[in-house]
N, C-alpha and C positions, 0 to 999 in steps of 0.2 A: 642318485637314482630318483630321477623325479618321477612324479603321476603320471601317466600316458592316459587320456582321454579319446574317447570314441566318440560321435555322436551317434544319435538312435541309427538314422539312414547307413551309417558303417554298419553298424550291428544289424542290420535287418539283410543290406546284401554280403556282409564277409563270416554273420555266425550265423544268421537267418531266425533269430531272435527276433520274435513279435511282441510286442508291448500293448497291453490294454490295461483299462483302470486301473485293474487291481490284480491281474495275472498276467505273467510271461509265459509266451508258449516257447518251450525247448525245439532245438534240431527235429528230436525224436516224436515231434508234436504232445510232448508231455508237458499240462498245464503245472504251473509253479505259481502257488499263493505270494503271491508281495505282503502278505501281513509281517510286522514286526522291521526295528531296521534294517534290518540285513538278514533278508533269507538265506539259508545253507544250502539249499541248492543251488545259489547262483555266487557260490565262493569255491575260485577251483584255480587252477593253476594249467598253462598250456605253451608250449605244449609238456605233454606229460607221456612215457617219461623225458627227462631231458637230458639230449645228446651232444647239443651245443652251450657254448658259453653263459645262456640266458633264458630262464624261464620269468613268463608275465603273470603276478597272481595277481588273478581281477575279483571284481565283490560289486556287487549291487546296493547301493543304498537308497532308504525310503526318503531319508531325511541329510539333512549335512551333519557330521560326524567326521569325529578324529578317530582315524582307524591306526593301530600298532600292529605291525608285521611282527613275528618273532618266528623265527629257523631253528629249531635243535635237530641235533644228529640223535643217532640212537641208544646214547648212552643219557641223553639228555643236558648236554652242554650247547649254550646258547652259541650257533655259528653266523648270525646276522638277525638284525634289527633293523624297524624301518617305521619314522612316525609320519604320518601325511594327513592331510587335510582332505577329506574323502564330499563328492558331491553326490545330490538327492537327483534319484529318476532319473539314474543312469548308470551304465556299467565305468568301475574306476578302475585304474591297472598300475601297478607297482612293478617292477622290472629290479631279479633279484642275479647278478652275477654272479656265478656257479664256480668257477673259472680255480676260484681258490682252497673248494672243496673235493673230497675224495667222490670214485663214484658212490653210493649207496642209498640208505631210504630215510628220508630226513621230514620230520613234522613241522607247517606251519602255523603257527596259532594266530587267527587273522581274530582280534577283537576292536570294537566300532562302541563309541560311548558318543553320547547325543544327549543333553539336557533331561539326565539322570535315569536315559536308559540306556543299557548294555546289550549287547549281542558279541557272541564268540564263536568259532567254529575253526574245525582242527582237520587240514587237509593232510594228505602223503605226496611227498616229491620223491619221484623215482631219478637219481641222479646216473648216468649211464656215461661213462670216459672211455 
């Protein structure tokens, strides 16, 4: 499961995500602060819920960072793990195959470490079979 990379020009005409200095303007024209490495609002997983074999969880980072994916189910037993090499001043995407889990609602803890700073954030996948 490697990184899938976008460049800005994808993200601008396939999620219509605008990038300025210091803020991303959402779909919903809702500005989003870039402060810190990894803002939570731009750590999300899609498509959601997921009906097919594969959902992509993307993340935005400020800086380069090693991000660790971590999946548990709802009992809290880890069902995948994912380390990658995550790039600054852009959206990164990990691609988590579904295929061997039941359907139901499963947490991912997306955490980003960068030259002794941390960010983490805890999305819900909606798995649907």
């Amino acid at each position: 499961y490697a990184p899938m990379f976008n460049s800005g020009y994808d993200n601008l005409m396939k999620y219509n995500l605008k990038y300025y200095k210091e803020t991303a303007i959402t779909p919903g024209n809702s500005p989003v602060s870039l402060d810190g490495l990894m803002p939570e609002k731009l750590v999300y997983n899609w498509p959601n819920p997921v009906k097919d074999d594969f959902t992509h969880i993307r993340f935005y980072l400020a800086e380069n960072a090693t991000v660790d994916i971590s999946v548990f189910d709802q009992a809290g037993f880890k069902v995948w793990e994912k380390t990658v090499q995550g790039y600054a001043s852009m959206d990164n995407e990990v691609i988590w195959n579904v295929s061997n889990v039941s359907s139901g609602v499963y947490f991912a803890r997306v955490m980003a470490k960068s030259s002794g700073k941390e960010a983490n954030k805890i999305i819900k996948i909606a798995v649907v079979k």
